[in-house]
Structure formats: C-alpha cells, structure tokens
ZAMARGU-4260 file (C-alpha; in steps of 0.2 Angstrom, whole numbers, plus 5000, padded with zeros to 4 digits):
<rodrens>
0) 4448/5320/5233 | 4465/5315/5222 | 4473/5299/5224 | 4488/5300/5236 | 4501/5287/5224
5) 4512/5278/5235 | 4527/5270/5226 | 4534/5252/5226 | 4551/5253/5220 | 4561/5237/5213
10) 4582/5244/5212 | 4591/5236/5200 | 4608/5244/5203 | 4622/5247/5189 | 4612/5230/5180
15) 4616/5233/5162 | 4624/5248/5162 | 4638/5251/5149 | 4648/5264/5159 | 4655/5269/5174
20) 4652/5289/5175 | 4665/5296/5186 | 4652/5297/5202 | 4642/5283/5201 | 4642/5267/5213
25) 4625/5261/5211 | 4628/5250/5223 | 4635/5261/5238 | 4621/5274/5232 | 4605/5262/5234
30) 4615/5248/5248 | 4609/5234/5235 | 4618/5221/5226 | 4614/5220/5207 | 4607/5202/5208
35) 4588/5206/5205 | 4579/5193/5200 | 4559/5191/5194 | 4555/5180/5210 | 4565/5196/5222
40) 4555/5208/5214 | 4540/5200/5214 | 4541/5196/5234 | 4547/5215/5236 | 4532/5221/5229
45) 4522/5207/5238 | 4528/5216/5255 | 4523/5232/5251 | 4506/5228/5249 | 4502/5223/5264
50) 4508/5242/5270 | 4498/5252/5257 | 4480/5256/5262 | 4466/5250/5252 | 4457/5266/5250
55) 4461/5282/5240 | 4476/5277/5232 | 4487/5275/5217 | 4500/5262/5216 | 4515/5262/5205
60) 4529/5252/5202 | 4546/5257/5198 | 4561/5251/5191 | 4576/5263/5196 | 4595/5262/5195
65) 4606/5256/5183 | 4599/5257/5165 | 4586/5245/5163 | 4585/5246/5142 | 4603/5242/5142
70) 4601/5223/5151 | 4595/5210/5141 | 4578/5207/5132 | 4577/5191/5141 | 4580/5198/5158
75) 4569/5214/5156 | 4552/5205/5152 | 4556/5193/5167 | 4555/5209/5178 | 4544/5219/5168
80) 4532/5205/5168 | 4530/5204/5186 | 4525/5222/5185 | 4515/5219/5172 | 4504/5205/5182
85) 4499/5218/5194 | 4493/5230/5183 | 4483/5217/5173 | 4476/5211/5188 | 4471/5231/5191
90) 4480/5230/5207 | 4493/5244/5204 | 4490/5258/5190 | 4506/5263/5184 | 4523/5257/5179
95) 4540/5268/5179 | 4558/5263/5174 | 4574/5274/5172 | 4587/5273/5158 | 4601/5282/5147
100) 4596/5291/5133 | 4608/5279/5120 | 4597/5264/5126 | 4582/5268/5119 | 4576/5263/5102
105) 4560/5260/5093 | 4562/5240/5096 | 4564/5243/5114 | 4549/5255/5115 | 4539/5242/5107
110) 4544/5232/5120 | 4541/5242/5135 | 4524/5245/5129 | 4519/5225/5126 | 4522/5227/5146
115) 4513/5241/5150 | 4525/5254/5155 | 4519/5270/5155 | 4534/5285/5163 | 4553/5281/5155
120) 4563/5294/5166 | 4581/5297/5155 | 4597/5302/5166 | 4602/5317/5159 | 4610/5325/5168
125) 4618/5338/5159 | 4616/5345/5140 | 4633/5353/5140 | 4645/5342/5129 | 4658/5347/5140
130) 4652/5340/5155 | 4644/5324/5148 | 4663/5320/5142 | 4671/5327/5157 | 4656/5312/5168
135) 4661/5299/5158 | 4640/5299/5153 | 4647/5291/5134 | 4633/5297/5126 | 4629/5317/5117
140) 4617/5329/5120 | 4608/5323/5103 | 4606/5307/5110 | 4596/5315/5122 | 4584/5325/5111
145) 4581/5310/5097 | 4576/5297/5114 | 4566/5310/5123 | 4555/5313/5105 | 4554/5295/5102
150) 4548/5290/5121 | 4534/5303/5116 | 4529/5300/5099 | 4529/5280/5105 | 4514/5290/5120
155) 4524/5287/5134 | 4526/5298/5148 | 4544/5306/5149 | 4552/5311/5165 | 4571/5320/5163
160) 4582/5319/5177 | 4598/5333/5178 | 4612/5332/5190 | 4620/5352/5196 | 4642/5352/5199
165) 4647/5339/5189 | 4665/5340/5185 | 4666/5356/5171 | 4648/5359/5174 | 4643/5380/5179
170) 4628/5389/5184 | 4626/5395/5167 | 4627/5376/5161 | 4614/5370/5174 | 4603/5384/5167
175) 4603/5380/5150 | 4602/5360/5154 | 4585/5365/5163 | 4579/5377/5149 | 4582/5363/5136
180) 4573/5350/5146 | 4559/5363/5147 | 4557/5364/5130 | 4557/5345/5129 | 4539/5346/5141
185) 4543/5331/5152 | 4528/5326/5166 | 4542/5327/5178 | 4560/5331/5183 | 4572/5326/5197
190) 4588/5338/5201 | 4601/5331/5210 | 4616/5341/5217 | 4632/5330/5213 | 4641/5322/5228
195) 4656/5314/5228 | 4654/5294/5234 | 4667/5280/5239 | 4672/5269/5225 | 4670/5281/5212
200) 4683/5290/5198 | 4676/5305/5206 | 4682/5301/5222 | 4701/5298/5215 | 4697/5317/5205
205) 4690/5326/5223 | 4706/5315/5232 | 4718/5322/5218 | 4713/5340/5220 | 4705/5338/5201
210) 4687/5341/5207 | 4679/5354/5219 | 4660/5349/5222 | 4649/5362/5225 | 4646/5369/5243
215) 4629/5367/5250 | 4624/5386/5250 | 4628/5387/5231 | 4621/5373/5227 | 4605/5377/5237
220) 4604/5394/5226 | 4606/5384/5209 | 4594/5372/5212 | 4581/5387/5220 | 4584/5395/5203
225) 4580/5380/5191 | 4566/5372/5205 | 4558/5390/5202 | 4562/5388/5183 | 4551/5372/5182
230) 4537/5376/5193 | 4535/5392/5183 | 4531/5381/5165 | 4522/5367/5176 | 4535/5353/5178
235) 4533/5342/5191 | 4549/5341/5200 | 4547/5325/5207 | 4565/5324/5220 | 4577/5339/5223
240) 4593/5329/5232 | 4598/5311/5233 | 4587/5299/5246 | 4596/5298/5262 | 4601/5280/5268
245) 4609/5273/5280 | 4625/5272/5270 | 4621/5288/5259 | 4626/5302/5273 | 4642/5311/5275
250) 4654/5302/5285 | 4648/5285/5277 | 4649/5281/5258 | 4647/5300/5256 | 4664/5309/5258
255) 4662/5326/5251 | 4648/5337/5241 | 4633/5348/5247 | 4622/5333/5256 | 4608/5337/5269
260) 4594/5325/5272 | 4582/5338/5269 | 4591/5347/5254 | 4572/5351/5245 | 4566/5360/5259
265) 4583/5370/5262 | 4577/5376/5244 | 4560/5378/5246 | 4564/5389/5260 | 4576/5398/5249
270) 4563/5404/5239 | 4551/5409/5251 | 4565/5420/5258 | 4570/5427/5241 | 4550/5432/5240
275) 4552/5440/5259 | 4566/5448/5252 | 4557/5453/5238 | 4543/5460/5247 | 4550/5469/5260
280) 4560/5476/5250 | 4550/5488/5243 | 4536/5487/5258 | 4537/5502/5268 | 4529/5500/5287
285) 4532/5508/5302 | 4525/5497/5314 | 4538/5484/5315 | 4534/5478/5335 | 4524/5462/5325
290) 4523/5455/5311 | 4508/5440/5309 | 4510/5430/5291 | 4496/5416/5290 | 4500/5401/5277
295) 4494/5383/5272 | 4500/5373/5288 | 4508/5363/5275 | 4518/5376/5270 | 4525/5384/5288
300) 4540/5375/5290 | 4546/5380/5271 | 4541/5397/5278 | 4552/5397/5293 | 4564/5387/5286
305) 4576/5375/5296 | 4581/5381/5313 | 4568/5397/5311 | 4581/5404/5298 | 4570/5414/5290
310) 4560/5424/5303 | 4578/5427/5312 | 4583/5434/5295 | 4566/5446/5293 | 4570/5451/5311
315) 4589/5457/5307 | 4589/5463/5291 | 4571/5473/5294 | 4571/5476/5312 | 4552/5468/5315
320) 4553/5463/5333 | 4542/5450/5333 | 4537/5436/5319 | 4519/5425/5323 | 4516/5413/5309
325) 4498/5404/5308 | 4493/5389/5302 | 4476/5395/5291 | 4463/5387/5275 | 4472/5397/5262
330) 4477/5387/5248 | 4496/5384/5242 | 4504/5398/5233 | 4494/5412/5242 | 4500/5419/5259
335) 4495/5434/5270 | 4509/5448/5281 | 4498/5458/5294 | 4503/5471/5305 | 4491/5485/5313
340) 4493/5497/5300 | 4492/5484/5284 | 4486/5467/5278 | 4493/5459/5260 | 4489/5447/5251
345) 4504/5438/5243 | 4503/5427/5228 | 4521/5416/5226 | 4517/5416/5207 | 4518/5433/5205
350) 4533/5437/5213 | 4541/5421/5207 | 4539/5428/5188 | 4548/5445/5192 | 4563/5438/5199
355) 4565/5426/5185 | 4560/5443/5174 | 4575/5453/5180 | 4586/5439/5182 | 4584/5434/5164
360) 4577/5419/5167 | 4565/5420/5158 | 4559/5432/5141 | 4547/5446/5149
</rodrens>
C-alpha cells in the first residue's frame, strides 16, 4: 500500500520578497501576517501532529509564500532548522520550500541542503518575456532555465509553478510556458488561473480598464489543455487553482477573475467531456433509450461533472435518454459505455494522445 503524505505547511507571506508583482498580496492571499518566527513554526507543526495518524503515512513540511531564498541567511536556518529537527528525529520525511528563480544560487543550494531540503518549487509563472515584464516578476525567462539546472545538478527535487491570464499573457503563451517547463522534467507543477485581489497593481489595472482577467469557461479550457499536456509526459500536477479561504472567494479579497472553489474538478471534467465528445462522436448506436458507463467510484463525480453537467450534455447533444453511471474495481484511466447492442472498453490515454495529436500539441 503507498503512503498517503499529508502536508504540514508553515506560510511565510511576502517575507523577503524583493517585488511587488502587479497581483500579488501575500498577505490577503494566505490571511497571514509576515511575522513567522522559528518558535511559530515550530508550535504550527507541533499542532498538526497531533491530527496526522500514525500509520501509513508520509509527512512533509513545507515552506510556501513569499520567496524564502531571498530572506536572510540568519532567518532561513532558524526556520529550516525547526524542519530539519523533525526529519532528523525521522518524524517527517520530506521538506518543501518555494522561491523565485533569481534567488537561487550555488551558496544558497549548499545551504538548503546542510538542512535537508529536498523539493525547491520556483514561481514561474510564465516564460514569455512579455508577460514577466508586463507582472512585474523582475527577473527573465533565463533566470529561470539557469536556477531550474542548478536545483537539479545540486539533486534536489524541482517543482515549476505557472500562472494562465496574466496581464499580455495568450493561449499560445501558456502553451509554450507549459512545453518549456516540460522540457525542464520537474516532479511536479502547479497551474494557477490569475485572479485579480484587493491591494494589488493589478486591481488598479482591472479598476482602470487596463486588464481583462480570463472568464472561467476559457480559463477552464486552457488549463484542460495544459493539465492534459502534463499528465501525457508524467508530471505530477500537484494544484490546479488557488486554495479557497475564507477571505480568498469572490465578493471578499477576490474581486474579479475565473475563481471556483472546485476549479480542478471543473477541468477534470472538462476532459472527460472532450473524451465523451470524442467518443461518441464517431460511435455509431442505435439504441440510445440507456446508456450504462461503469468507472473507478473515485472518478464518478469528474465523470458527471458539477451539477450532472456532463450526462445532460450526452443526453442533448446525442439524444441517449437515459445515463446510469456505476461505481466499479476498474482502475483509473480505464472506463466502460454499455448499451444492449455494445460494450467498450475506454482507455483515457489513448484518446487523450489523439486530441493533443490533432491539436498540435504534441509531435505525432
């Protein structure tokens, strides 16, 4: 049986960071203040050990927000040494941090490996030159490249976040971000659809009529095509949309952009509709009174989608009557469309390749 990791995070919002991109507010964004200190973190983690159970699991700790290679030397082996205890002691396994890409150096790797990190996740968000300037990120897309090689040649493990709808930022420029950190061969990725948050220069820019943030539909079918994009060269993409808080919803520190609380599973169930779509397409049936799909259970409510969305759509774009969808010991990736003239095997994979095929996503 594999572990099932939980994760102990310690925020250390906007500490150390050199810039102000035009729509961050670390603060608003995690509901923290920036004061972390090593006897905080060490209570934090403290309090999520007494939730965790003791069998089966992995534990890791992780540093996120702000950029924690850009605070001081001092400050970052007081928190990384709290960390650092636990894994000594054998009590969690791994330790995480996220930084920019111009923070990151052969002195500070040395460092980070005296305490025992082992995944550096580097904010990216985009490789377009444009749209770095045009965020405010201060750094280039070479930075990028020459940090990423380095993280790896030193043996950590190298997680790439990108961000889709930044200002100047197109479908075209989030593709090519994706393909590029694909070539870079991170353990893992995180995409996150742009919103536009209080106490930000972006908010000034949205409030101005200098910026238009994505709507929700196209931002749901850019990040369908690069979530499909990773999966297909075995990147773990690790988050798809920012964490709902209390504070981070529309209506709150949110004003505008393409937010839902469940914005991974709107995509995932994007894509099982582009295979239905796929599929049926080309399927031709005649008994259309029931249609019976079994799947994983895990994967049923990705099937359906949110609010049944996808069996209303089978039903009115192919005029099946009826849609029954069981719960059944098939693995992920591998699901079954009956009727009483047929029964197909469908293989996600497969049909996953072709579209990415004929959309030129990838090289046939």
């Amino acid at each position: 049986m594999n572990k099932k990791y939980y994760i102990i995070p310690i925020f250390v919002p906007h500490l150390g960071c050199p810039h102000d991109c035009v729509f961050c507010n670390q603060r608003r964004i995690t509901g923290l203040s920036t004061d972390m200190t090593r006897e905080k973190a060490n209570n934090i983690i403290k309090e999520h050990l007494k939730t965790i159970p003791s069998y089966n699991k992995g534990l890791e700790i992780a540093y996120y927000g702000g950029s924690f290679t850009a605070i001081s030397v001092n400050m970052q082996r007081e928190l990384l040494s709290v960390a650092y205890y636990y894994k000594k002691q054998g009590i969690v396994d791994r330790i995480r941090l996220s930084t920019r890409p111009d923070y990151i150096d052969e002195r500070e790797l040395l460092l980070l490996k005296e305490y025992g990190v082992d995944i550096i996740e580097l904010g990216v968000q985009s490789l377009d030159e444009e749209v770095l300037f045009l965020s405010g990120r201060g750094h280039t897309s070479e930075d990028v490249y020459k940090s990423s090689n380095l993280i790896k040649q030193f043996g950590f493990q190298l997680g790439l976040q990108m961000m889709i709808g930044l200002p100047g930022d197109t479908r075209a420029k989030s593709l090519y971000t994706a393909k590029e950190i694909i070539k870079m061969n991170p353990v893992c990725t995180r995409i996150y659809p742009t919103l536009v948050v209080k106490e930000t220069f972006l908010e000034n820019m949205y409030l101005n009529n200098k910026y238009e943030p994505l709507p929700l539909q196209e931002a749901i079918d850019i990040s369908t095509d690069l979530l499909m994009l990773f999966q297909y060269n075995k990147i773990n993409v690790i988050r798809v949309g920012l964490q709902p808080t209390d504070n981070i919803t529309l209506g709150k520190d949110v004003i505008a952009g393409p937010f839902h609380s469940a914005f991974r599973q709107l995509v995932e169930s994007n894509i099982y509709k582009m295979i239905l779509n796929e599929y049926f397409s080309v399927k031709d049936f005649k008994d259309k009174n029931e249609l019976i799909i079994s799947i994983n259970p895990k994967e049923i409510s990705n099937l359906v989608g949110q609010n049944s969305v996808n069996t209303k759509w089978i039903k009115d774009n192919f005029g099946v009557s009826k849609v029954r969808i069981y719960g059944k010991n098939i693995p992920k990736g591998i699901f079954y469309i009956k009727t009483r003239d047929f029964c197909d095997k469908i293989k996600k994979d497969e049909i996953i390749e072709k579209y990415l095929i004929r959309n030129k996503l990838i090289d046939n």
